[in-house]
C-alpha positions as CSV (number, residue, x, y, z in Angstrom):
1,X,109.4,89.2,77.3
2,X,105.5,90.4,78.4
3,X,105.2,89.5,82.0
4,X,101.7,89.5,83.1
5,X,100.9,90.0,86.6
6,X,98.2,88.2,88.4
7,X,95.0,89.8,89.4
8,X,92.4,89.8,91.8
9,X,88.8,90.1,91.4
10,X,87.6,94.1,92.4
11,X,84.5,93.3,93.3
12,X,85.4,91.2,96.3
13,X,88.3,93.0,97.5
14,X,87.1,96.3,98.2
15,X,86.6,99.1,101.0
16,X,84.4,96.6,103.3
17,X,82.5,98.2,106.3
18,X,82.0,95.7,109.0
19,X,82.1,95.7,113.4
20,X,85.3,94.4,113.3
21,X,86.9,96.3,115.6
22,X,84.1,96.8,118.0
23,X,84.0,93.2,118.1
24,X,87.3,92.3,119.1
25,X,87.2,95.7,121.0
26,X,90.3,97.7,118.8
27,X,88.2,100.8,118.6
28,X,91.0,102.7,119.9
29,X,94.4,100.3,118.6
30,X,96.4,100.7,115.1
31,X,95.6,97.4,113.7
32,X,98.6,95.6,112.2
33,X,97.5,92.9,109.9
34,X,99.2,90.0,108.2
35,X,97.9,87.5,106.1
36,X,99.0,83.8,105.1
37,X,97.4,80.4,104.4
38,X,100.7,78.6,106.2
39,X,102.2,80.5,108.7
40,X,105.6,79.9,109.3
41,X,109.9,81.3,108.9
42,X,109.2,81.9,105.3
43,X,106.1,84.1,105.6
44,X,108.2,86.2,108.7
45,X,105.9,84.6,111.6
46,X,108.8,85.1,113.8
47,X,108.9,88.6,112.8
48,X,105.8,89.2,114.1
49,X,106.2,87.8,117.1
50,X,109.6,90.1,117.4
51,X,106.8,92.9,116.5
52,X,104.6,92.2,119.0
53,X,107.8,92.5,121.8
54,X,108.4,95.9,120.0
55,X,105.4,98.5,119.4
56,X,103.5,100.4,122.2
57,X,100.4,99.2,123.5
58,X,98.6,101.6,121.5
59,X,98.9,98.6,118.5
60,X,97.4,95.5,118.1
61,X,98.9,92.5,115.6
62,X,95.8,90.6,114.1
63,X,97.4,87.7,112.1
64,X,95.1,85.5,109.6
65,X,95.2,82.3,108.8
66,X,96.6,80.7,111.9
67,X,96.1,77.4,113.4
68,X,96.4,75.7,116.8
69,X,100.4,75.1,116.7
70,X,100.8,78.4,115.7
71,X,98.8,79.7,118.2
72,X,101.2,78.0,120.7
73,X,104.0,80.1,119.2
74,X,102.5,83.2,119.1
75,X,102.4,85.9,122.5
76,X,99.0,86.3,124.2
77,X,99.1,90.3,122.9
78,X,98.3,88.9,119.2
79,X,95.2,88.2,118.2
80,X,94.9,84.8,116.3
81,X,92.0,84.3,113.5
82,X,92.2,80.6,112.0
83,X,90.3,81.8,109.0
84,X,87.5,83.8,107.8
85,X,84.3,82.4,107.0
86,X,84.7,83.6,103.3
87,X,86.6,86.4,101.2
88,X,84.1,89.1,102.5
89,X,84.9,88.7,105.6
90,X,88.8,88.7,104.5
91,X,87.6,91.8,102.7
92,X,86.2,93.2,105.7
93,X,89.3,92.8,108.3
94,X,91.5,94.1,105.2
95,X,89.5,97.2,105.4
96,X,89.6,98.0,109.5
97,X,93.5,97.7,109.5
98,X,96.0,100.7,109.5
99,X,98.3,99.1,108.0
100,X,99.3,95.6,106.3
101,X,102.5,93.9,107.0
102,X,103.9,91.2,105.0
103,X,107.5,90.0,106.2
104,X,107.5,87.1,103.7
105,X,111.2,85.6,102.7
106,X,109.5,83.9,100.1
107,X,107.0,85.2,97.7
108,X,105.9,84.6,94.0
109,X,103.6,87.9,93.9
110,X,102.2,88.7,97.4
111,X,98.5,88.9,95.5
112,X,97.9,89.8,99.7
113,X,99.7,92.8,99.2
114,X,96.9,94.2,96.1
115,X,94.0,92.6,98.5
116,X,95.3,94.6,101.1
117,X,95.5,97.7,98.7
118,X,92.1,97.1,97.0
119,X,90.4,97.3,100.1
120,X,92.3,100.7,100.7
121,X,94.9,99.7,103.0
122,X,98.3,100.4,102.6
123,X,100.9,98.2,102.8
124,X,104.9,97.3,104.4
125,X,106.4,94.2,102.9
126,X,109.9,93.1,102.7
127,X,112.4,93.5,99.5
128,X,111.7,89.2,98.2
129,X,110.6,87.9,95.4
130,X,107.3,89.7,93.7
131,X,106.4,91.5,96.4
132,X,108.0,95.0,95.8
133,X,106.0,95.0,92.7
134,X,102.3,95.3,94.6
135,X,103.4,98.6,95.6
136,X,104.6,101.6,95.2
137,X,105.6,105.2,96.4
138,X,101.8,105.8,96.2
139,X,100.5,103.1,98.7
140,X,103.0,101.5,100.1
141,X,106.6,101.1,101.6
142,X,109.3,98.3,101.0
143,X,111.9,97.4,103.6
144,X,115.4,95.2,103.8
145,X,114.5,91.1,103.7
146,X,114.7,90.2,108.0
147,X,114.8,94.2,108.9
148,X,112.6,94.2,111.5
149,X,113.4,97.2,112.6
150,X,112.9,98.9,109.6
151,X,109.5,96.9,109.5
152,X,108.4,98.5,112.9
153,X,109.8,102.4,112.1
154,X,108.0,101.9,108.5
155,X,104.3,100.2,110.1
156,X,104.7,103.5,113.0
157,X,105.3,106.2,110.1
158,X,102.1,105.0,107.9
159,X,100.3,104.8,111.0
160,X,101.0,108.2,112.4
161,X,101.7,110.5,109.5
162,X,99.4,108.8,107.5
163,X,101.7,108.7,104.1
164,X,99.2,107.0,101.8
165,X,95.7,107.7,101.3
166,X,92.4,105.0,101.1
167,X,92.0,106.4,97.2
168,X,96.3,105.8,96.3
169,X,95.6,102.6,97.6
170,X,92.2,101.7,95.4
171,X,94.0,103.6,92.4
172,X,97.1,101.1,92.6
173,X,95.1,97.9,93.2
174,X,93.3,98.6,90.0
175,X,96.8,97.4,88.3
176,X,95.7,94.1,89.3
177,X,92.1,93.9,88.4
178,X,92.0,90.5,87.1
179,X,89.1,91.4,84.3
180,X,92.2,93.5,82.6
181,X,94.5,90.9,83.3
182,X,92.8,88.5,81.3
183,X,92.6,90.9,78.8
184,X,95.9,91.2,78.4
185,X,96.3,87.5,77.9
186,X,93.6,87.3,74.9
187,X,95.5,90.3,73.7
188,X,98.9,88.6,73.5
189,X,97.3,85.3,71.9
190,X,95.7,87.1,69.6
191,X,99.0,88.6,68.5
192,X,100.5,85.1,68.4
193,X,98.0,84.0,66.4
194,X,98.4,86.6,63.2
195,X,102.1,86.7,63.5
196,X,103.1,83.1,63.8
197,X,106.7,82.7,64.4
C-alpha cells in the first residue's frame, strides 16, 4: 500500500503580507484562527466557543467560513468572517495568525492544517482522522479528540514560547506541494504500466 497525500498549490498558500490586523484593529491580540466551509459539532465550533469563555483578553478567536446562524451561536468576543473574497485573501489571514486551531472530530486530511503551515503558521489540531499527519514535532502540536483544555494550554504555549518557527512551518508544508504530489501519481502509473500484474 502507497498512500498518497493530497496537496496544495505553493504558490497560493504562502507567507501573505496584508492590513489584516490593523483592519480589524488586532495589532496587539494573539490571533487564534480556525478555518471550515460548514461550521458545526464535527469541525469543534462548540469548542471554540468554550475557547473563547477560556483565554485572556490578550487573544482574539477569528473563525472563517461562518454564516448568519452561526453567527447567532457564536459570543460577541469572536470575530465572524463569512468568507474571503478569494484564496489570497485566505492566504493573507493564514499568515497574520499566531496560531491555527483545528478541533475537527471529523477529518479526511485537514488540507487547512498544510494551508495554515504553508503560509508559516503553526498549527493545534485534535488526534481524528488525517489530521495528525499535517504536522509534526517541527510545526505543530496534536491534542486528545474534545480536550479543550489541552487545546487552550497547547494554543498559549505556541503563542508565548514560540515553539515553531515561520521557516519549520514553510519546510513541512512543502510535503504537500501538490506539483510533487502529482508526481508521485504519474510515478506509480508508470510503474503499473511496465509491471502489469
Amino acid at each position: 500500500i502507497r498512500v498518497v497525500n493530497n496537496g496544495i498549490n505553493l504558490d497560493v498558500f504562502k507567507p501573505t503580507e496584508s492590513d489584516f490586523r490593523k483592519r480589524y484593529n488586532l495589532e496587539n491580540k494573539k490571533i487564534v484562527l480556525g478555518v471550515a466551509f460548514e461550521w458545526e459539532a464535527r469541525k469543534g465550533l462548540d469548542v471554540f466557543i468554550e475557547l473563547s469563555k477560556k483565554l485572556t483578553s490578550d487573544y482574539q478567536i477569528v473563525l472563517v467560513g461562518t454564516n448568519d446562524a452561526v453567527d447567532k451561536e457564536i459570543p460577541q468576543n469572536i470575530i465572524s468572517i463569512h468568507r474571503t473574497q478569494n484564496q489570497q485573501e485566505l492566504s493573507q489571514i493564514y499568515t497574520a495568525a499566531d496560531v491555527f486551531a483545528n478541533p475537527t472530530r471529523e477529518e479526511v486530511l485537514g488540507l487547512v492544517n498544510i494551508e495554515s503551515l504553508a503560509c508559516g503558521t503553526p498549527v493545534v489540531t485534535f488526534k481524528s482522522g488525517g489530521s495528525p499527519e499535517c504536522v509534526d514535532e517541527t510545526c505543530g502540536s496534536v491534542v486528545d479528540r474534545n480536550d479543550v483544555e489541552g487545546m487552550r494550554l497547547e494554543i498559549c504555549r505556541i503563542c508565548e514560547e514560540k515553539p515553531y518557527s515561520r521557516e519549520a512551518c514553510l519546510a513541512y508544508s512543502k510535503k504537500f506541494d501538490e506539483n510533487k504530489k502529482n508526481e508521485e501519481y504519474v510515478t506509480i502509473y508508470d510503474e503499473l504500466l511496465e509491471n502489469p500484474k
